[in-house]
C-alpha positions in Angstrom: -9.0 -59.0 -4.9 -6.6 -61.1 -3.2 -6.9 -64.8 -2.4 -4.9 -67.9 -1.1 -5.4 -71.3 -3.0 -4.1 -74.2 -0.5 -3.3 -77.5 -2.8 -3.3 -80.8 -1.2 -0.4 -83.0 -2.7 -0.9 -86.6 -3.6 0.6 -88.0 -0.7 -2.0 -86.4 1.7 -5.2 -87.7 2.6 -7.3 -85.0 3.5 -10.1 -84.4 1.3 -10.3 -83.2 -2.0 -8.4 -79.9 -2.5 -10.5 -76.7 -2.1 -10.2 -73.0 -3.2 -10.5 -70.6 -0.1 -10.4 -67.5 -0.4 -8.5 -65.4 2.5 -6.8 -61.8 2.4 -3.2 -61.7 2.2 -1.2 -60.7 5.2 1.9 -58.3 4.1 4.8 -59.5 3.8 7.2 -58.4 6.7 11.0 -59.3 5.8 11.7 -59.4 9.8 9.3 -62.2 10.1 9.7 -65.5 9.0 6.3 -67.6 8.5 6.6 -71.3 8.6 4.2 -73.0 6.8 3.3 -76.6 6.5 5.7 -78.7 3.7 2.1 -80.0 2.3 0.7 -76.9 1.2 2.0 -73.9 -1.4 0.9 -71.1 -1.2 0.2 -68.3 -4.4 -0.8 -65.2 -4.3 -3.4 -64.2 -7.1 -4.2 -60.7 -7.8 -6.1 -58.2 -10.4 -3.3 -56.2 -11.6 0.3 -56.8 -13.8 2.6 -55.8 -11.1 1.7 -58.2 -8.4 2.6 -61.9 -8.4 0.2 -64.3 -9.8 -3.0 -64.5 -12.1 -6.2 -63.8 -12.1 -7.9 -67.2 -9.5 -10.1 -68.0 -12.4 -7.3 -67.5 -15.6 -7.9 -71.4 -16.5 -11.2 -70.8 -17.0 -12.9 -68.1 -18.6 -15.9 -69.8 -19.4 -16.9 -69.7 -15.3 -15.7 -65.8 -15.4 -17.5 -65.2 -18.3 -21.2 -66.9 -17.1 -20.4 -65.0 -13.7 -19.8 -61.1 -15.7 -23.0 -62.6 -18.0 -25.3 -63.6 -15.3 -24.3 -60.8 -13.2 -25.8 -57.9 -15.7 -22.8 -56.3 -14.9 -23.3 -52.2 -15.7 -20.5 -51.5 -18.5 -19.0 -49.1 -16.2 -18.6 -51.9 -14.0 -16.9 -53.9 -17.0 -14.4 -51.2 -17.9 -12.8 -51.0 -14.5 -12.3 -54.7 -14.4 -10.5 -54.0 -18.0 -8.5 -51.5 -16.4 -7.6 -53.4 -13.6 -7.1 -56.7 -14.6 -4.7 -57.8 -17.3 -7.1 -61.0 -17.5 -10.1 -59.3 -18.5 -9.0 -56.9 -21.3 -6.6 -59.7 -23.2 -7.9 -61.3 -25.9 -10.4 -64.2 -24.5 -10.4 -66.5 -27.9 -14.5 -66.6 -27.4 -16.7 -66.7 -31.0 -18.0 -64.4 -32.3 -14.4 -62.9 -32.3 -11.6 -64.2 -30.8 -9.5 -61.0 -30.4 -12.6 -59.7 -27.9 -11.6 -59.5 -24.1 -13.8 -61.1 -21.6 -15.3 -58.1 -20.9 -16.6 -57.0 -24.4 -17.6 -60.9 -25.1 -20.1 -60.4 -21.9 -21.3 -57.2 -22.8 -22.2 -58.6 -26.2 -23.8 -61.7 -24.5 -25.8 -58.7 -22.7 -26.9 -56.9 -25.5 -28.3 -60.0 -27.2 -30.7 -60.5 -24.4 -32.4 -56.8 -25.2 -35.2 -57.7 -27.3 -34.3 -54.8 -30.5 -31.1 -56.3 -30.4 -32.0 -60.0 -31.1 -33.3 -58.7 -34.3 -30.1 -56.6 -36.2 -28.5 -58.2 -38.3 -24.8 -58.3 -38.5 -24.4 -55.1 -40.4 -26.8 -53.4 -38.0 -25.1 -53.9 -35.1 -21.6 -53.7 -36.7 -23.0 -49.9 -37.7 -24.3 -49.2 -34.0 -21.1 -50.5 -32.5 -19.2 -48.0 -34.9 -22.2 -44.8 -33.8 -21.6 -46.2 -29.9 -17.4 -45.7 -30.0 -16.3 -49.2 -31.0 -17.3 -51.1 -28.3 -19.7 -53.8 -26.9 -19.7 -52.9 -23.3 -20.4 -48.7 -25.3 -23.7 -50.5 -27.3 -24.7 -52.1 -24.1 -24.3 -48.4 -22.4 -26.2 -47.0 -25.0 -29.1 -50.2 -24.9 -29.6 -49.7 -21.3 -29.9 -46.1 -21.7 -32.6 -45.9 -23.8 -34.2 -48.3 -20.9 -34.0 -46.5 -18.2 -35.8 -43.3 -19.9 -38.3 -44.8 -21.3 -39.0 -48.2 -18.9 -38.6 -49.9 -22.7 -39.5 -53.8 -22.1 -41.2 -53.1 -18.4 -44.0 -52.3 -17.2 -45.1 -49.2 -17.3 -48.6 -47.1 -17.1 -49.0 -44.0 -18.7 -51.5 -41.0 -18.3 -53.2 -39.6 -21.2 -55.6 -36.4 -21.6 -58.6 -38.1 -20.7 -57.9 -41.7 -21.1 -55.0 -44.3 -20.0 -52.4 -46.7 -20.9 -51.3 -49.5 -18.8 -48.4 -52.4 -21.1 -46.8 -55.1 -19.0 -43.8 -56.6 -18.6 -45.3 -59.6 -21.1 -46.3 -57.1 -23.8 -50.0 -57.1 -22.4 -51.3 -53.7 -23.1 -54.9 -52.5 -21.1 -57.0 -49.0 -21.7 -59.4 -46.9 -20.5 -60.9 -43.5 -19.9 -62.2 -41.7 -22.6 -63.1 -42.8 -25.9 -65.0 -40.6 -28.1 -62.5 -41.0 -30.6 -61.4 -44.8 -30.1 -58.6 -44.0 -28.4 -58.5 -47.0 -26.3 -58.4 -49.5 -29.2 -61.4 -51.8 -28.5 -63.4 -51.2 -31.8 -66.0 -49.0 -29.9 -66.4 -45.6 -29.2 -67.7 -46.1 -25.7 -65.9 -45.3 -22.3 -64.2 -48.1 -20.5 -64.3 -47.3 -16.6 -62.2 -50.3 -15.8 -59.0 -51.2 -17.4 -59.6 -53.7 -20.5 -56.7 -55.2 -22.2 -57.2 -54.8 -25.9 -57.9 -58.3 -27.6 -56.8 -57.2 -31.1 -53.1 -57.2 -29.9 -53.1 -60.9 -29.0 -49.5 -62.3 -30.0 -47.8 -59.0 -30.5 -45.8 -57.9 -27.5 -45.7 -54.3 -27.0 -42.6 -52.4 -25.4 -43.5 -48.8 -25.4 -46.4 -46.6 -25.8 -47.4 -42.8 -26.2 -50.7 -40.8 -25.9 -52.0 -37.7 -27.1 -55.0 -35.5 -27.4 -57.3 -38.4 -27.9 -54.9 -40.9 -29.7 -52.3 -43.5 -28.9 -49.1 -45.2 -30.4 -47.7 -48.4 -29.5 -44.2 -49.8 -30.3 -44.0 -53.8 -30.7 -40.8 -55.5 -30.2 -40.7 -56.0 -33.9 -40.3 -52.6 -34.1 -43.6 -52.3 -35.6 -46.0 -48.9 -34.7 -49.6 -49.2 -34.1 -52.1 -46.6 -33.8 -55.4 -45.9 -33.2 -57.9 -42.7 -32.5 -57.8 -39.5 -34.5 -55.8 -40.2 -37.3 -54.9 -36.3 -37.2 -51.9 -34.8 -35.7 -52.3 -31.1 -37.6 -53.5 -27.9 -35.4 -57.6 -27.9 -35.4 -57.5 -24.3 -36.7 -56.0 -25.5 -39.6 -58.0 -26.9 -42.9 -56.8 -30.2 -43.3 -57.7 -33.1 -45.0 -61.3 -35.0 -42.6 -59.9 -36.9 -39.8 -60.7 -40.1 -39.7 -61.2 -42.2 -36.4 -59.7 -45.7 -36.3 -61.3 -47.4 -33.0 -58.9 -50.5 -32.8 -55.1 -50.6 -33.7 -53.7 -50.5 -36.8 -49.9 -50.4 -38.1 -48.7 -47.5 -39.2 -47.7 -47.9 -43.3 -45.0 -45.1 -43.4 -42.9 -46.1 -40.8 -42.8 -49.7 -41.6 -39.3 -49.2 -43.2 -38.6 -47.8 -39.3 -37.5 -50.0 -36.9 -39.1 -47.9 -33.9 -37.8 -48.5 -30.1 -40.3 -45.2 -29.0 -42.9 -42.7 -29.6 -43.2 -39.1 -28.7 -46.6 -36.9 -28.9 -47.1 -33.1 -28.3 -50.1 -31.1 -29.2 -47.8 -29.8 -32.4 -45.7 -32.7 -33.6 -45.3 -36.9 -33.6 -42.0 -37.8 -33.2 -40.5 -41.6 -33.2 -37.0 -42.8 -32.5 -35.3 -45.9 -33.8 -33.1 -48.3 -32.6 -30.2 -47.4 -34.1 -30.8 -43.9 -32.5 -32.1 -42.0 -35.3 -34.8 -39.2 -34.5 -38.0 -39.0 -36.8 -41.0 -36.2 -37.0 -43.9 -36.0 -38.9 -46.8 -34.1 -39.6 -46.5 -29.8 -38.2 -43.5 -29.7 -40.9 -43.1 -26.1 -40.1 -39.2 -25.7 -39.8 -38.5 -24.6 -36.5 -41.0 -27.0 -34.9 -39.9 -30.0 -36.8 -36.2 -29.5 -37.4 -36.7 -29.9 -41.5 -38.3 -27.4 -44.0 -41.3 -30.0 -45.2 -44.8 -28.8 -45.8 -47.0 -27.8 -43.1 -49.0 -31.0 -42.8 -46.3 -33.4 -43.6 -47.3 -36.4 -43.2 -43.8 -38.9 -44.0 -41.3 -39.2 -41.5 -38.6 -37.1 -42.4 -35.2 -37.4 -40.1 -33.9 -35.1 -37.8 -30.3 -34.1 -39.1 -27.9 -31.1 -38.3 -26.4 -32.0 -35.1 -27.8 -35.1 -34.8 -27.4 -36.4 -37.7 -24.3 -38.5 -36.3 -25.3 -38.2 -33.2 -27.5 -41.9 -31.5 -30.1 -40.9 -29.7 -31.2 -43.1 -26.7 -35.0 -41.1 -25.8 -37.0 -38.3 -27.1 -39.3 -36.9 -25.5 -42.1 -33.8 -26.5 -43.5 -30.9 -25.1 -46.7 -29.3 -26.3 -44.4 -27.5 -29.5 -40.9 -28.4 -29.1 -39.0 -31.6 -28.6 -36.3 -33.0 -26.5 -33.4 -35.5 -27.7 -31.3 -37.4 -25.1 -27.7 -38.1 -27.4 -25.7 -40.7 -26.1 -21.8 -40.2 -26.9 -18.9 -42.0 -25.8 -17.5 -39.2 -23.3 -21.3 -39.0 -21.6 -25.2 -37.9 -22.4 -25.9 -35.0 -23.7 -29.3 -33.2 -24.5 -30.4 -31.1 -27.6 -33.8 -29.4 -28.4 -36.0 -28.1 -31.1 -38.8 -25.9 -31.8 -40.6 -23.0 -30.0 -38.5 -21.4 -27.5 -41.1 -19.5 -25.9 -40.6 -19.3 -22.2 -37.2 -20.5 -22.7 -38.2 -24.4 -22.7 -35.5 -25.1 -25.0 -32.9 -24.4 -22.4 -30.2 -22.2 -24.8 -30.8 -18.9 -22.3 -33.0 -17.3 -24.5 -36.9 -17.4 -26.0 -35.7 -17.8 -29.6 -36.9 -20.8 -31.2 -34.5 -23.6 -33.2 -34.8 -25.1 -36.7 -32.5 -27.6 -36.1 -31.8 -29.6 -33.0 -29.3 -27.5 -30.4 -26.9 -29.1 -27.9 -28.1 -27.8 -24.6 -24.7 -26.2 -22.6 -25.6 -25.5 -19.4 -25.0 -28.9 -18.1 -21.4 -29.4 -18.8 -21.1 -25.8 -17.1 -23.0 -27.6 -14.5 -20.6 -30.6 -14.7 -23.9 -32.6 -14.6 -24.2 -35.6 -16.9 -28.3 -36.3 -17.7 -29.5 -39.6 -17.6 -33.1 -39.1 -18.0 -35.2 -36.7 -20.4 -39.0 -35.1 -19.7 -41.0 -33.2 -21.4 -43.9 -31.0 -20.2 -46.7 -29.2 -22.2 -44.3 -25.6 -21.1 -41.5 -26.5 -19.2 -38.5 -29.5 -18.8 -36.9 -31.7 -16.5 -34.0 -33.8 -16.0 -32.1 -36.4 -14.1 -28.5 -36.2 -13.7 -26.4 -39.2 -12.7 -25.4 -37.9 -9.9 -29.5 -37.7 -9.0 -29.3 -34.2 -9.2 -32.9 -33.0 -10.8 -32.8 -29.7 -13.3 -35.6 -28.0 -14.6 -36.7 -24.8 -17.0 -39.1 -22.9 -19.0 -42.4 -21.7 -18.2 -42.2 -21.3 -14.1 -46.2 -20.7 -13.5 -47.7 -22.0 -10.1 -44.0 -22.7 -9.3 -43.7 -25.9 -11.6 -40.0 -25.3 -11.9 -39.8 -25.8 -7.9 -37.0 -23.0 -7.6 -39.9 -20.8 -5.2 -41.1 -18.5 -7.6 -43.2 -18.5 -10.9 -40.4 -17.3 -13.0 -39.3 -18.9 -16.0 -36.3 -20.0 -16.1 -34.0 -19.7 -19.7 -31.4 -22.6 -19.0 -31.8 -25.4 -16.8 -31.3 -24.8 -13.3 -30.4 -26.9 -10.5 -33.9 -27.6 -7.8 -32.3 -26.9 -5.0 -35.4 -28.3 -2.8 -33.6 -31.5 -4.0 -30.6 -31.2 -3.1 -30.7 -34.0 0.0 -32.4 -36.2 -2.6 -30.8 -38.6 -5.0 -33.5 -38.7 -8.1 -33.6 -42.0 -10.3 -37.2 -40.4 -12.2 -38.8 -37.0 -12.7 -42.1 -36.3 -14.9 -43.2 -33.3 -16.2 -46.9 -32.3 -16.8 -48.2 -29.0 -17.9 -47.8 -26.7 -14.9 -46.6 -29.6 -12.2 -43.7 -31.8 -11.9 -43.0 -35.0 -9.9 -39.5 -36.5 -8.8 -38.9 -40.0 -7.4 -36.2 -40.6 -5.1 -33.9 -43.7 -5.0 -35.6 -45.0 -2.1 -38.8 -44.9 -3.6 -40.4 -41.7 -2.2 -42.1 -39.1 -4.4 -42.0 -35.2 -4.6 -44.5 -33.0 -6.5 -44.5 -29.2 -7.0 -46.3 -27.0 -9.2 -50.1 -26.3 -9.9 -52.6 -27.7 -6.6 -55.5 -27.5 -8.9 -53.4 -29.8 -11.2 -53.8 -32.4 -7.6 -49.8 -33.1 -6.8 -51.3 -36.1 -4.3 -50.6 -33.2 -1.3 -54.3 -34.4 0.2 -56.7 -32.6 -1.6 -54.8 -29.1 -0.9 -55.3 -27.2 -4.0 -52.3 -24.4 -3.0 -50.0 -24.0 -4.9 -46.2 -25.6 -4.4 -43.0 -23.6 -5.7 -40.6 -26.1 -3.9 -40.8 -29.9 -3.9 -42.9 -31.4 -1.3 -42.9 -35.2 -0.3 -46.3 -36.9 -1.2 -46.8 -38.3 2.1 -50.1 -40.3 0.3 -47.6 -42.1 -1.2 -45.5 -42.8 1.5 -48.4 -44.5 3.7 -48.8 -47.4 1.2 -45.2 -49.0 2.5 -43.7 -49.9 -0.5 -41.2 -48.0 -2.4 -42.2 -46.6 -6.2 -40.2 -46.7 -8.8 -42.5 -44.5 -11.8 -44.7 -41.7 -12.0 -46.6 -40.4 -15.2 -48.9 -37.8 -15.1 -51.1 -35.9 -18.1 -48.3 -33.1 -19.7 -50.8 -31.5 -21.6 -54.3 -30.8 -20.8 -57.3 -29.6 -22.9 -61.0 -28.7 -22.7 -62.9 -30.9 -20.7 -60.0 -33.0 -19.4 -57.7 -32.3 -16.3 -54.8 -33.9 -15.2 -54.2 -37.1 -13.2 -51.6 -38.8 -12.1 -50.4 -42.7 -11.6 -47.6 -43.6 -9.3 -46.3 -47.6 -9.5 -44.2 -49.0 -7.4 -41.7 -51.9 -7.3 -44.0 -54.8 -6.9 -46.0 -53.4 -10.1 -48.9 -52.4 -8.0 -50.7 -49.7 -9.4 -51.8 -46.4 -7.4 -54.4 -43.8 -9.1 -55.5 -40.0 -8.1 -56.8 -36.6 -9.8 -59.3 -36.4 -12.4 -61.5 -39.4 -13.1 -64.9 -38.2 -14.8 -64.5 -40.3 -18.0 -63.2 -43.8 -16.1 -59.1 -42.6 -16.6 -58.1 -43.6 -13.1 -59.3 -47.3 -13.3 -60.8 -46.6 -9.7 -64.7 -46.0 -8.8 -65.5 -42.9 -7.4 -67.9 -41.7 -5.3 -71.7 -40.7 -6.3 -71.1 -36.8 -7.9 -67.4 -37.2 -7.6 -64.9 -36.5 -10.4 -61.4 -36.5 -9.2 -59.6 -38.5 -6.1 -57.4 -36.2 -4.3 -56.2 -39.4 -2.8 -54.1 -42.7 -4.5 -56.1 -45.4 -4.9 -55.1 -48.9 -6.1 -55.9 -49.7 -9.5 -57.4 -53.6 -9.7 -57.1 -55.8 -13.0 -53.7 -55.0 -14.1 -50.8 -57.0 -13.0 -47.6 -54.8 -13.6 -44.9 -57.3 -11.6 
């Protein structure tokens, strides 16, 4: 960045002096440039070698509101440190004067995440230590965990037979099935239209999970509510009764949890908390919950072994096995536990892990993942780079590689590889990528309805939803229903950057938000869901 300051001097009487900014011309020692007595010229610059400082050295306060305001990424932040003298020196701003410029905005960043506000001084002290030892490392690790999982945004969220819509303002709606008060309203009766759920007034939720006819929601306090069955052990087991709770309630073990997200498979209930710690409970068989506790466990107990140092920014879990995206100064890395049948673990083989395992293949594939998803038999990921991996279970071609094989380790979807993903979701035998220019690919299981018009073929390669790409407007999130039981199938919800709210596949129980047709049970088509506002 290079820039010329013309000064007026007191004896001229031209108006106030003004900062232009203009690039410099080389200097050519054959030519000699006459310039005007009344005005010097300085030449600023970025780095130690060249004449000059930085335009805005005398003050920081203006560079720091601009790097503040700015959201800069800390990526962005670094290379200013690295190329600017001004911006790694000591900037003699509170909370600590020895802090560049660059690590005072990246702390001025952080505070403005809402399960930031709320650690105390050894707290985030400890997370700066997990992160690397550095603000603008937190803030990496804070905005990670936020793109995963949409944490403080809007975000719907498809459920074996019912639905989950929270909004930007904590405002959380239901509906869909509700034989087991899933949906939180104090009934047991089906809501076919979305209904935001009164008893959550004043409590601003930030993250939510479903399962087989339950739900979790995470406040900004870090506090976990949940309502349905309160039963997360296999049916064939003999357990204690399960009870059915119809409107929210918090959850009493994990109150000594600070909880940023919830995960649920069929098998296990996992939670993660903001200091990036990884917690299962209940299924406390070993090698499905990563600790040797009894079989219907009901404490959270933390995952340890190669996470046990290790901050996690999202989980995310299939039907018996659970996925861990680790955040770590050189780059993201992902680790996996449970049943490796089908190979949706990722190691190259079926065997299933006690403990959580780094996944390998992606340094091989010099890919770094961003973004974590798991379906009810098979995963996904985003790379940085927007490159989209899958493996596992390959049936109906939900791996999108053109064959039902499963796959051992992830593998690069070549159907993708003129596409730049920023999302991907994974269901039980169909996946869906979003582009970064808001278009949307499914493959996998037609019966499942991928939004391909009410073709029920099967896709082994990633096909554009051209449904999607009729309604003009660019979306930004997908969820779908990852693992489907008896009488429920799948449906889908696509949203897109205005927070407009786009429904299709099965709708018998009032799940899509949408009416249907007289006899009808599914839309094969997206329809806009009305009542919510997601902006």
């Amino acid at each position: 960045m290079d820039t010329t300051i013309a000064t007026a001097t007191s004896n001229d009487v031209s108006p106030a002096a003004t900062l232009q900014l203009h690039s410099i011309i080389p200097e050519i020692p054959d030519v000699a440039m006459e310039l005007p007595s009344f005005l010097s010229l300085k030449r600023q610059c970025l780095g130690n070698s060249a004449p000059g400082e930085f335009f805005l050295a005398s003050c920081p306060s203006i560079a720091l509101h601009v790097l503040t305001t700015c959201d800069l990424d800390p990526r962005d932040l670094a290379k200013l440190e690295a190329t600017c003298s001004f911006f790694r020196k000591p900037a003699n701003f509170s909370p600590d004067l020895e802090l560049s410029i660059s690590e005072v905005a990246a702390l001025d960043i952080c505070q403005k995440r809402a399960i930031f506000k709320r650690m105390g001084e050894e707290e985030r002290q400890e997370i700066k230590r997990k992160c690397g030892g550095s603000w603008k490392l937190v803030l990496s690790f804070l905005l990670s965990g936020e793109f995963g999982n949409r944490r403080e945004k809007s975000q719907p969220l498809a459920g074996p037979g019912h639905s989950i819509a929270v909004t930007s303002k904590g405002v959380v709606y239901s509906f869909g099935s509700n034989g087991s008060g899933q949906l939180g309203h104090g009934t047991v009766e089906d809501a076919w239209q979305p209904r935001p759920i009164t008893s959550l007034n004043g409590i601003r939720i930030i993250q939510a999970a479903l399962g087989a006819d339950r739900t979790m929601l995470i406040s900004d306090a870090g506090e976990v509510y949940a309502f349905g069955k309160d039963c997360f052990s296999d049916p064939g087991l003999v357990v204690q009764e399960t009870k059915v709770i119809t409107t929210p309630q918090r959850v009493k073990s994990l109150t000594e949890i600070f909880v940023v997200q919830a995960a649920i498979g069929y098998h296990c209930t996992a939670v993660l908390s903001r200091e990036g710690r990884v917690y299962t409970l209940s299924w406390g068989k070993d090698e499905r919950l990563g600790h040797g506790t009894d079989l219907n466990c009901l404490l959270p107990q933390p995952l340890l072994g190669a996470l046990e140092n290790v901050p996690v920014v999202q989980i995310a879990a299939g039907f018996c096995y659970l996925l861990a995206l680790a955040f770590q100064p050189t780059g993201m890395s992902v680790y996996s536990v449970g049943c490796g049948l089908g190979g949706k673990l990722g190691h190259g083989s079926t065997v299933s892990e006690k403990q959580p395992r780094l996944i390998e293949e992606f340094s091989l594939l010099k890919m770094e993942p961003v973004m974590i998803s798991a379906g009810a038999w098979h995963a996904a990921v985003v790379g940085r780079d927007g490159r989209v991996c899958t493996w596992g279970w390959g049936r109906y071609g939900c791996l999108g590689h053109g064959t039902e094989e499963f796959e051992l380790a992830p593998k690069v979807v070549e159907g993708l590889k003129d596409v730049k993903a920023v999302h991907v979701a994974a269901g039980e035998y169909n996946t869906f990528v979003v582009s970064d220019d808001g278009q949307v690919y499914s493959f996998g299981c037609g019966e499942a309805n991928l939004g391909q018009g009410g073709v029920e073929e099967n896709t082994l390669t990633p096909k554009l939803v051209s449904s999607l790409k009729e309604i003009k407007e660019r979306v930004v999130h997908v969820s779908l229903t990852k693992s489907v039981s008896f009488p429920w199938t799948g449906h889908t919800f696509a949203m897109t950057e205005s927070g407009t709210l786009y429904a299709f596949g099965s709708g018998g129980r009032g799940q899509l938000g949408v009416k249907l047709g007289d006899n009808m049970m599914e839309r094969a088509e997206p329809a806009k869901v009305i009542g919510i506002d997601l902006s």
